[in-house]
C-alpha positions, -999 to 999 in steps of 0.1 A, spaced: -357 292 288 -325 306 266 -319 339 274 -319 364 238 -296 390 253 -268 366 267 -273 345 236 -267 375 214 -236 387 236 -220 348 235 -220 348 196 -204 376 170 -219 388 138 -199 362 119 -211 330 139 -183 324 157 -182 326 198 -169 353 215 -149 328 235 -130 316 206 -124 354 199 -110 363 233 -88 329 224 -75 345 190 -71 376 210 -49 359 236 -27 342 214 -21 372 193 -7 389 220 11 356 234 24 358 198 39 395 198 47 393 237 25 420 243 43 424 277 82 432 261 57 457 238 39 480 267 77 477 285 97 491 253 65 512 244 76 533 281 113 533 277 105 545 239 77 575 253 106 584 280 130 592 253 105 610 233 93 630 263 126 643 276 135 648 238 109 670 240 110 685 272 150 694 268 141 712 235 117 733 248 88 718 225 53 713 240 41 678 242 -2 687 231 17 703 198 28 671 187 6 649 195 5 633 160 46 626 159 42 609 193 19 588 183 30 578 153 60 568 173 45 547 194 30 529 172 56 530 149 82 513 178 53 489 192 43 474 159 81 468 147 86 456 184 59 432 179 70 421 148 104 410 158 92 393 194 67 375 168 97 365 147 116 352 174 87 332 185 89 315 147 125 314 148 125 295 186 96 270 176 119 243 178 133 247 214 102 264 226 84 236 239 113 224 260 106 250 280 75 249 304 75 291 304 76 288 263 56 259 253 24 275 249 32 300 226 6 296 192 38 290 172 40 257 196 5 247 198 -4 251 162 -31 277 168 -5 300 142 9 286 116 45 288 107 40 307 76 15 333 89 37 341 117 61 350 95 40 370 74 30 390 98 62 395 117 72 410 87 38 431 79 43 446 112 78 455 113 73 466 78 38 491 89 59 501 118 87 513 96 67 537 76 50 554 109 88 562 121 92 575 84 67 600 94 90 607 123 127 607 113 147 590 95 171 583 118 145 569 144 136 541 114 173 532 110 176 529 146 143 506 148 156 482 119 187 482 135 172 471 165 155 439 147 185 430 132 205 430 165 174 411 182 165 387 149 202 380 138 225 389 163 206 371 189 182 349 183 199 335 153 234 338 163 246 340 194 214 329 218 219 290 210 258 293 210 275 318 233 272 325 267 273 361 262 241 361 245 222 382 272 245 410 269 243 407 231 204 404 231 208 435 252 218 457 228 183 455 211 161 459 240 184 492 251 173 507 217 136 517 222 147 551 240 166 562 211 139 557 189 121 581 210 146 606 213 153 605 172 119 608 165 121 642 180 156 651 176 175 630 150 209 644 167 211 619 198 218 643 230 242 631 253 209 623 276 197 596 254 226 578 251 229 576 289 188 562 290 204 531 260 230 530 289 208 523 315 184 500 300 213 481 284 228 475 318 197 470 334 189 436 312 222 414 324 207 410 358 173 410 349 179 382 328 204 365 345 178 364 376 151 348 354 174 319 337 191 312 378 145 307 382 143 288 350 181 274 344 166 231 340 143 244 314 173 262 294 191 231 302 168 213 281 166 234 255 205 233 249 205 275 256 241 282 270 227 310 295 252 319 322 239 298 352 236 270 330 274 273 320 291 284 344 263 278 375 248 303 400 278 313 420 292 330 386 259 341 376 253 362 408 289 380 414 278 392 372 246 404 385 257 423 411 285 439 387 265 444 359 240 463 392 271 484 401 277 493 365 244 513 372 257 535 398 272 564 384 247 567 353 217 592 374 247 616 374 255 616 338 218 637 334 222 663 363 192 681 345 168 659 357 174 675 391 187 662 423 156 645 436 161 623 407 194 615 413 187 609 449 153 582 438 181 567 410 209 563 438 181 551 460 169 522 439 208 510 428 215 508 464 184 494 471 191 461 446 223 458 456 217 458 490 185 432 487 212 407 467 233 407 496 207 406 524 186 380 502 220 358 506 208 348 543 177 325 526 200 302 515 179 297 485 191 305 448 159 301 432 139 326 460 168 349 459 170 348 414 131 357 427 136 382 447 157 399 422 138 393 389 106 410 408 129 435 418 140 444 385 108 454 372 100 470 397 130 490 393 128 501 355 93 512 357 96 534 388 132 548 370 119 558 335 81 568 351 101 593 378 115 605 345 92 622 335 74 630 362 105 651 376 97 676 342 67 681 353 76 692 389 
């Protein structure tokens, strides 16, 4: 005998199955890469935070311009990951990581991906509006470095694309920072710094893991150019370019700068130890997990030091 209840839960108002729902779900967010979202939606509310906190204005009294931040960044964030994923539908399923993305299924087609890459960034643009302008510039000029310096430009053509494509994924905390004070401190210029150095070996780590697939797809990444003994002596240079940057904010305190220290160290020192597996792909591993690990714990101590 049917049951009503599970019956009723399985199928929507509209007819359709909540299965095929979740599905739609799914690939939306497959679409916009919710994951590069949540990541740039904390570098973005770090910016904002210490924006706040080093002006001396409370967090519950602005409630409404952080959130219209956030949104703001996310939705012009997912607008231009969802335009990459239209512009890359060609090379995309070369790649085992990329090839099932909507835009290379067919569960999106071509024409509404671009229409709503461009409805988002566009929605997103007017919450920063609400901010400052300055934070808007700075978010359009982040698409344009992502959309057209990268993914249009230099990604299929130059080896350097990582460090370009870095420049847009370093820009999230200065939308923060702008929305609250449209004169960039010293401070958030040093947070760009560290998230732009950060990406190098981040990415570098995940191409050494995924280099045959880039292969494939004809994307001159560094270990596919120039092989994995070049790609990790960058790593670990672009790791040491990370060094002296906890001391360029002394205001955060000295338990900060000793955690900062701590985790550089800490990478650099698992690179070399990880050396003894005699394995590129576990060590590129090793380091990618690392990574993440690493930005999180960074921009989260943030802000928990200002409330200490």
């Amino acid at each position: 005998m049917s049951n009503p209840k599970a019956f009723n839960e399985a199928v929507l108002d509209n007819g359709r199955p909540a299965s095929a729902e979740r599905t739609a779900l799914k690939d939306f967010l497959a679409l916009i890469k919710v994951g590069i979202v949540n990541s740039n939606a904390m570098t973005t509310f770090t910016g904002l935070w210490l924006a706040l906190h080093f002006s001396g204005a409370r967090f519950l009294d602005n409630i409404d311009l952080v959130l219209a931040t956030l949104i703001g960044s996310s939705l012009v964030v997912a607008g231009s990951c969802s335009l990459n994923n239209y512009i890359d539908r060609d090379i995309d399923p070369l790649m085992e990581r990329t090839k099932g993305r909507p835009t290379v299924t067919g569960r999106f087609q071509p024409s509404k991906v671009a229409w709503i890459s461009f409805i988002l960034i566009g929605i997103g643009t007017a919450f920063l509006l609400t901010t400052t302008v300055t934070a808007a510039v700075i978010a359009l000029f982040g698409v344009f470095s992502y959309i057209v310096l990268y993914t249009m430009w230099s990604k299929r053509q130059y080896v350097s694309n990582t460090i370009i494509g870095s420049i847009s994924g370093a820009v999230p905390p200065l939308i923060g920072w702008a929305a609250v004070d449209a004169n960039l401190d010293m401070k958030a210029w040093v947070l760009f710094a560290i998230v732009f150095l950060w990406q190098p070996p981040h990415f570098y780590a995940l191409a050494m893991r995924r280099v045959e697939e880039y292969r494939a797809a004809n994307v001159p990444m560094l270990p596919v150019v120039k092989g994995f003994r070049a790609t990790k002596r960058s790593i670990f240079l672009w790791i040491a370019g990370l060094l002296p940057l906890p001391f360029l904010i002394p205001s955060l305190g000295i338990p900060f700068l000793i955690l900062a220290s701590v985790l550089n160290i800490g990478w650099l020192a698992l690179g070399i130890y990880a050396q003894r597996l005699k394995d590129d792909i576990k060590w590129a591993k090793l380091m990618f997990i690392y990574s993440l690990q690493y930005l999180t714990v960074l921009f989260v101590a943030m802000v928990i030091v200002t409330l200490i």
